[in-house]
Chimera marker file (.cmm) of the C-alpha trace (Angstrom):
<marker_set name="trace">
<marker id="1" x="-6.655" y="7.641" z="-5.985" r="1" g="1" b="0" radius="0.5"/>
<marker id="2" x="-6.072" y="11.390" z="-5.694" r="1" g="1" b="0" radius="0.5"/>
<marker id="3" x="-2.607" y="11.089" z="-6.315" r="1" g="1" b="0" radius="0.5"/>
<marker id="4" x="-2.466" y="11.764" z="-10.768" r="1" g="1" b="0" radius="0.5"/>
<marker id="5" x="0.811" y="10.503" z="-10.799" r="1" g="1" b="0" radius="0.5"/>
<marker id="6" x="-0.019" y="6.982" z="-9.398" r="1" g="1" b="0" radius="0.5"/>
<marker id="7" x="-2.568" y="5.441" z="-11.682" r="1" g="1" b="0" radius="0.5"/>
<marker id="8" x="-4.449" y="1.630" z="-10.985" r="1" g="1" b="0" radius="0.5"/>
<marker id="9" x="-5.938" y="-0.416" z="-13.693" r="1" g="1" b="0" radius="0.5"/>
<marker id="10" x="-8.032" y="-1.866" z="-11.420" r="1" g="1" b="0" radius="0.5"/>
<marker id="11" x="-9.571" y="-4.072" z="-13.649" r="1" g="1" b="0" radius="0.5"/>
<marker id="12" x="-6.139" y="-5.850" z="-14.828" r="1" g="1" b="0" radius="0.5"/>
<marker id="13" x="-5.641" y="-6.986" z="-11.024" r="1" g="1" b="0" radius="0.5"/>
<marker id="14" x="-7.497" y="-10.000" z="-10.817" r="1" g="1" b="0" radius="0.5"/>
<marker id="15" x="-5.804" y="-11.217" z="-13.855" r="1" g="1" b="0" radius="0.5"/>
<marker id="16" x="-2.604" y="-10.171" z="-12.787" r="1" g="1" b="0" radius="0.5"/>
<marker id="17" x="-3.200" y="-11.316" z="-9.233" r="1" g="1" b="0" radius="0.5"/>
<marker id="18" x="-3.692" y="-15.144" z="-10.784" r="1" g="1" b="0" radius="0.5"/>
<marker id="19" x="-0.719" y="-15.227" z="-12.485" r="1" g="1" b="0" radius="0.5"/>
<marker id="20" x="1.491" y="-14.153" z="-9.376" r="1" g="1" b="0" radius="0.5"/>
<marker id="21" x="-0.704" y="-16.759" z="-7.380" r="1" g="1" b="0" radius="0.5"/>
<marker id="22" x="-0.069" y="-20.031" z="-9.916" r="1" g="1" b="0" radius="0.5"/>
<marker id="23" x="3.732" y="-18.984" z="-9.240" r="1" g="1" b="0" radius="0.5"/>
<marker id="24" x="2.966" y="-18.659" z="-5.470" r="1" g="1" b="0" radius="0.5"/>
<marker id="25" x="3.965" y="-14.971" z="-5.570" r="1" g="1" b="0" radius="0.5"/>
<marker id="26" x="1.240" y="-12.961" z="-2.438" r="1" g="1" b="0" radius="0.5"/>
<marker id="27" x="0.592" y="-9.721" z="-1.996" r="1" g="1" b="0" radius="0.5"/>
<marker id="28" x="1.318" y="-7.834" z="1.070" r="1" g="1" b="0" radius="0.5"/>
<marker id="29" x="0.018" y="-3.892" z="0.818" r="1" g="1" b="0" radius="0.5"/>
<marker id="30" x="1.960" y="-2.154" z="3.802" r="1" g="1" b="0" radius="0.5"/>
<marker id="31" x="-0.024" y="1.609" z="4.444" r="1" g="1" b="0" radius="0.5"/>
<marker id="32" x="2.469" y="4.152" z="5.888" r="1" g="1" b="0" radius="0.5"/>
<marker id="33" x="0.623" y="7.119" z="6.821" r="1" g="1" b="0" radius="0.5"/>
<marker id="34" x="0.385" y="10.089" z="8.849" r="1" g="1" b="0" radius="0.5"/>
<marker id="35" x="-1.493" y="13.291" z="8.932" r="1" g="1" b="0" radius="0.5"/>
<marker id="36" x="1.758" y="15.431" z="9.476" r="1" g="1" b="0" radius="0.5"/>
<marker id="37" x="3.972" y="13.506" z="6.878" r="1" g="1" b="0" radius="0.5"/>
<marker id="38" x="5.333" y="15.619" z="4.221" r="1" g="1" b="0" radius="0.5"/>
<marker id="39" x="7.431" y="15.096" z="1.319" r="1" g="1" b="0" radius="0.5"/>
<marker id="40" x="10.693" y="16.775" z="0.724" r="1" g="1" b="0" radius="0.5"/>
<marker id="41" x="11.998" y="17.877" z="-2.496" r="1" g="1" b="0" radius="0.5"/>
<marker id="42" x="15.840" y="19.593" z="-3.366" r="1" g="1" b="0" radius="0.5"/>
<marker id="43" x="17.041" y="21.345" z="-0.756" r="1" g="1" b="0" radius="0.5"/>
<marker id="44" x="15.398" y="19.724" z="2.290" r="1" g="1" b="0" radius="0.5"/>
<marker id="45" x="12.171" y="22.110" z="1.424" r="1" g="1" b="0" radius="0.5"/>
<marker id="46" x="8.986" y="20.301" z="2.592" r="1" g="1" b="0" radius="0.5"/>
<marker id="47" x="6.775" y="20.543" z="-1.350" r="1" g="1" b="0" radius="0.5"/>
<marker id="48" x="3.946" y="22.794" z="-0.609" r="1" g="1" b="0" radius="0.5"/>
<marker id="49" x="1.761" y="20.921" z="-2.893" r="1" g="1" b="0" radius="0.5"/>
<marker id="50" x="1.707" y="17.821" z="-1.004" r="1" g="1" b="0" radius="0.5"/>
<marker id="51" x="-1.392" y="16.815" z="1.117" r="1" g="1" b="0" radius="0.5"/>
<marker id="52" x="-1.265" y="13.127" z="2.776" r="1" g="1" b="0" radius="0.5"/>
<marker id="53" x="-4.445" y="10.905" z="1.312" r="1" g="1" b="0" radius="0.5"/>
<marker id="54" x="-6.588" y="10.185" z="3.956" r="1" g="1" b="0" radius="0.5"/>
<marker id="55" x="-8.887" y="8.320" z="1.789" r="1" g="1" b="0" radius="0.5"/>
<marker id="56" x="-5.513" y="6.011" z="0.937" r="1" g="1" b="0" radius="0.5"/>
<marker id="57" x="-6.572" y="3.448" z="3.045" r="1" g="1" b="0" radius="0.5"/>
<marker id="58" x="-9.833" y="2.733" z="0.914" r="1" g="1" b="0" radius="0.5"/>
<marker id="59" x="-7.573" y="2.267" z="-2.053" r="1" g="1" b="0" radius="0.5"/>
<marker id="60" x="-5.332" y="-0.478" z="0.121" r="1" g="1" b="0" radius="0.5"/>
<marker id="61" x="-8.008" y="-2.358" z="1.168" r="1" g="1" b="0" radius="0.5"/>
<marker id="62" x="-9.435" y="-2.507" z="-2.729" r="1" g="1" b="0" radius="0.5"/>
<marker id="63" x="-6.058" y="-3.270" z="-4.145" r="1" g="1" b="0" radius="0.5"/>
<marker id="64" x="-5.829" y="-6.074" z="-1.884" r="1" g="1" b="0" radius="0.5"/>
<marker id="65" x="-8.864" y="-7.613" z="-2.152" r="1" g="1" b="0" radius="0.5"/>
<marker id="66" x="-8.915" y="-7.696" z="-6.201" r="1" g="1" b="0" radius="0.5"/>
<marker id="67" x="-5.899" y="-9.220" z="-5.611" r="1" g="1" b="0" radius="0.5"/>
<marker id="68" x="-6.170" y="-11.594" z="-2.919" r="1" g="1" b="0" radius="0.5"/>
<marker id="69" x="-3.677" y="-10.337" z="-1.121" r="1" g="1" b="0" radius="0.5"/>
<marker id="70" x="-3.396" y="-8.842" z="2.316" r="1" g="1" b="0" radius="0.5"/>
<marker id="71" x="-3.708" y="-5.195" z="3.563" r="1" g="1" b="0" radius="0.5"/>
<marker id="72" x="-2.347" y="-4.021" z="6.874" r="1" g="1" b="0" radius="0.5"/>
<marker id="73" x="-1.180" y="-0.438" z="8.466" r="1" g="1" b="0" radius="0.5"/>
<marker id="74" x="2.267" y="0.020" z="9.240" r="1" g="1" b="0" radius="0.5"/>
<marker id="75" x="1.512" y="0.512" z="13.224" r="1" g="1" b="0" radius="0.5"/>
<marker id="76" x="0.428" y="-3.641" z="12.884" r="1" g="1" b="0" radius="0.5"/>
<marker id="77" x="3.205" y="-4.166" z="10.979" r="1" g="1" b="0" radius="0.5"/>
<marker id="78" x="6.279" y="-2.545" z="13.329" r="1" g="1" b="0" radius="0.5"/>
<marker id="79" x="9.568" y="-2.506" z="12.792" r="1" g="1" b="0" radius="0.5"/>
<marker id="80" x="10.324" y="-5.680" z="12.608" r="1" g="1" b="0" radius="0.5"/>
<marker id="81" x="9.276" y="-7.885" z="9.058" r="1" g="1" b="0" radius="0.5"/>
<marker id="82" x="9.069" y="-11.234" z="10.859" r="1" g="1" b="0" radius="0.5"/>
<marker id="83" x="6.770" y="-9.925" z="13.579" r="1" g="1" b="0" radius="0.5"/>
<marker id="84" x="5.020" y="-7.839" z="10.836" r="1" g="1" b="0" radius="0.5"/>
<marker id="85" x="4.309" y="-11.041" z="9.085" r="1" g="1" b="0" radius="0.5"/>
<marker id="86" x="2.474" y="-13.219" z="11.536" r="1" g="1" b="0" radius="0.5"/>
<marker id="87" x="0.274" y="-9.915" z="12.775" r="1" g="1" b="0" radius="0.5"/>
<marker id="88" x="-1.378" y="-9.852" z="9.212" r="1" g="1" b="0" radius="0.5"/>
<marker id="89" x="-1.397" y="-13.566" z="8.446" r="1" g="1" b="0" radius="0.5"/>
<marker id="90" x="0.038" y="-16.653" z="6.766" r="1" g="1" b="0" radius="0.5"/>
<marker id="91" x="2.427" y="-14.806" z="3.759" r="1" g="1" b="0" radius="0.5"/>
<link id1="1" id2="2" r="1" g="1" b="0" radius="0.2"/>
<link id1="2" id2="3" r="1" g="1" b="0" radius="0.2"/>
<link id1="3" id2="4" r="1" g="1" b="0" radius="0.2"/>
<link id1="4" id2="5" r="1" g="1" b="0" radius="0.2"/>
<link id1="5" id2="6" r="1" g="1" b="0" radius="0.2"/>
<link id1="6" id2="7" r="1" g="1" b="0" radius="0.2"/>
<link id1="7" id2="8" r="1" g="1" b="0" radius="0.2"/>
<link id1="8" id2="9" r="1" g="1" b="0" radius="0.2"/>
<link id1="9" id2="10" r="1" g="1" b="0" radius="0.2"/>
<link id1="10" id2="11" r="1" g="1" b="0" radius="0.2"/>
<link id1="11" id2="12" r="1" g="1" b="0" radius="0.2"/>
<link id1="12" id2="13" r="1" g="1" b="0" radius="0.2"/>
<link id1="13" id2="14" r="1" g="1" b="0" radius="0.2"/>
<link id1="14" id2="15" r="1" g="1" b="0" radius="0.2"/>
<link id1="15" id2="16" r="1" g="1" b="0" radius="0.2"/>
<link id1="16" id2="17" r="1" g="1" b="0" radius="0.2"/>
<link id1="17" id2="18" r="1" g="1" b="0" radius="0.2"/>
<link id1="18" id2="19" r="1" g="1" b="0" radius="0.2"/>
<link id1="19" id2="20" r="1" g="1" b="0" radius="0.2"/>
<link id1="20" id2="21" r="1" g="1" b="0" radius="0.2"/>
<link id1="21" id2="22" r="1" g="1" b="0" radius="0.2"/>
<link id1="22" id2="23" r="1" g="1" b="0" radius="0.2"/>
<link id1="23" id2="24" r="1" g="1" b="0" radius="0.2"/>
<link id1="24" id2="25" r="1" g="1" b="0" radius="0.2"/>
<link id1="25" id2="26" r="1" g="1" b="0" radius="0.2"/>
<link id1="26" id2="27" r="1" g="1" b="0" radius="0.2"/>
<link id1="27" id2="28" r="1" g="1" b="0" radius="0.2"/>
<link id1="28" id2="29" r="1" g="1" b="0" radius="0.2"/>
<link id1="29" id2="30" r="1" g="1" b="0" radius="0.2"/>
<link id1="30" id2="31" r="1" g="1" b="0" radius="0.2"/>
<link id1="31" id2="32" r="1" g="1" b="0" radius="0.2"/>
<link id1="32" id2="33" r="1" g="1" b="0" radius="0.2"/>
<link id1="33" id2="34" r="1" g="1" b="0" radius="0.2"/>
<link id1="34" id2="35" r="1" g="1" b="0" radius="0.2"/>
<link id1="35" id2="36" r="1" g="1" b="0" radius="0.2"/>
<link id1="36" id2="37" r="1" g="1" b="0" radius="0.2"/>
<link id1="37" id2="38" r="1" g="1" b="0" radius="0.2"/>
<link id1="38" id2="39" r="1" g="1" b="0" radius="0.2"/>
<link id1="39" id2="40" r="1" g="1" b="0" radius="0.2"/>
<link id1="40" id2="41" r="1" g="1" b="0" radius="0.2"/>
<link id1="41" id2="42" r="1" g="1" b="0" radius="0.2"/>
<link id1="42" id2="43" r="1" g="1" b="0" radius="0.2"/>
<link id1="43" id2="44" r="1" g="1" b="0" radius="0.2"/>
<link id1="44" id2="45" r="1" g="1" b="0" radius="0.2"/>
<link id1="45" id2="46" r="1" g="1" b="0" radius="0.2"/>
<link id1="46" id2="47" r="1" g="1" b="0" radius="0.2"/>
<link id1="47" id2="48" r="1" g="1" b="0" radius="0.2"/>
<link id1="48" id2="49" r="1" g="1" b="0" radius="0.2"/>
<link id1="49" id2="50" r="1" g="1" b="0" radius="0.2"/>
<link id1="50" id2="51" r="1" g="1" b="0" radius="0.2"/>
<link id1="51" id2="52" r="1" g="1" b="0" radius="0.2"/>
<link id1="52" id2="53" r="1" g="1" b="0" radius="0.2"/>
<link id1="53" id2="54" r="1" g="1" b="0" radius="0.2"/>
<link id1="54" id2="55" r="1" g="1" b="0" radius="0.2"/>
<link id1="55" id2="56" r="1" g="1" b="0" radius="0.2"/>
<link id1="56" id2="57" r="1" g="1" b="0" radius="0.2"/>
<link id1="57" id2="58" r="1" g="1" b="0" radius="0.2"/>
<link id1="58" id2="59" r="1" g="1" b="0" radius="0.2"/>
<link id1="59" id2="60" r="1" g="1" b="0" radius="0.2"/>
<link id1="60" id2="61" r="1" g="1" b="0" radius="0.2"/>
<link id1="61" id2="62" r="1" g="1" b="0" radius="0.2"/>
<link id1="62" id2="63" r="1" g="1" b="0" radius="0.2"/>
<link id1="63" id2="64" r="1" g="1" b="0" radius="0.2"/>
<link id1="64" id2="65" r="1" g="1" b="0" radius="0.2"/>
<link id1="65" id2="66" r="1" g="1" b="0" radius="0.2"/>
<link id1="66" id2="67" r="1" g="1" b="0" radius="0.2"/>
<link id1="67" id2="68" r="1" g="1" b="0" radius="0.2"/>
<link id1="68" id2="69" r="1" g="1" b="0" radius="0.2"/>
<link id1="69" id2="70" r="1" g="1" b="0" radius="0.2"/>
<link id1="70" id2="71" r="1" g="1" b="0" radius="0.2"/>
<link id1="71" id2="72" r="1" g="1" b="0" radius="0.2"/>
<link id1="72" id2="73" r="1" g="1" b="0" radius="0.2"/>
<link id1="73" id2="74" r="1" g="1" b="0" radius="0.2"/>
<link id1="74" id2="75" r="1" g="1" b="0" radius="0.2"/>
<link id1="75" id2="76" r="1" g="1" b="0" radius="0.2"/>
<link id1="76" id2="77" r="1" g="1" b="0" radius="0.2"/>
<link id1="77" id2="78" r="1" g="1" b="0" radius="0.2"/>
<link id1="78" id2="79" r="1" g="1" b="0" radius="0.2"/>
<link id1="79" id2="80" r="1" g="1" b="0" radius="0.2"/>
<link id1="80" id2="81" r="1" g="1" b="0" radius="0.2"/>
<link id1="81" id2="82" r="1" g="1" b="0" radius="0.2"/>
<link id1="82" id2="83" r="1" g="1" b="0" radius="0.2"/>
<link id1="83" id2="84" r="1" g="1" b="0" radius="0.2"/>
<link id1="84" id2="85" r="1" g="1" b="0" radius="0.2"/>
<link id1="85" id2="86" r="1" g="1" b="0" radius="0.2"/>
<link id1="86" id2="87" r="1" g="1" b="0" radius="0.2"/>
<link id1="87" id2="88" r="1" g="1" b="0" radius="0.2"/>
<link id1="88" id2="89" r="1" g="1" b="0" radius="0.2"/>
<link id1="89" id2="90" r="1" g="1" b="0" radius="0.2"/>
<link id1="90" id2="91" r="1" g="1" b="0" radius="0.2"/>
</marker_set>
């Protein structure tokens, strides 16, 4: 990820993933993303710094297949959890 604050151990996942799964605990990886979002700091100031990931959606997809869980974009998702739900699959 480009993000050095968010950091994956991607190969703990699938061991991790199992354990959730034997406790029937899925995954569900929402993407929320948009070219013009920003991030705010104090003050209301949009952070100068920040630049939205637009390679993010590679990283979804991988954390959700090492884990067997689902990956879906928030546009398939909506506003509504329920409806969210049966767009993406059995959960």
């Amino acid at each position: 990820m480009n993000n050095p604050e968010f950091k994956v151990d991607y190969d703990s996942l699938p061991g991790i993933a199992g354990k959730l799964e034997r406790q029937g605990v899925g995954l569900v990886v929402v993407r929320f993303w948009d070219a013009g979002e920003r991030v705010y700091g104090p003050g209301g100031r949009a952070e100068p710094g920040y630049v939205p990931d637009r390679s993010s959606d590679e990283d979804v997809d991988r954390l959700a297949a090492l884990t067997t869980g689902l990956a879906a974009t928030a546009s398939a998702v909506g506003t509504d959890p329920a409806a969210g739900s049966s767009s993406i699959g059995d959960t």
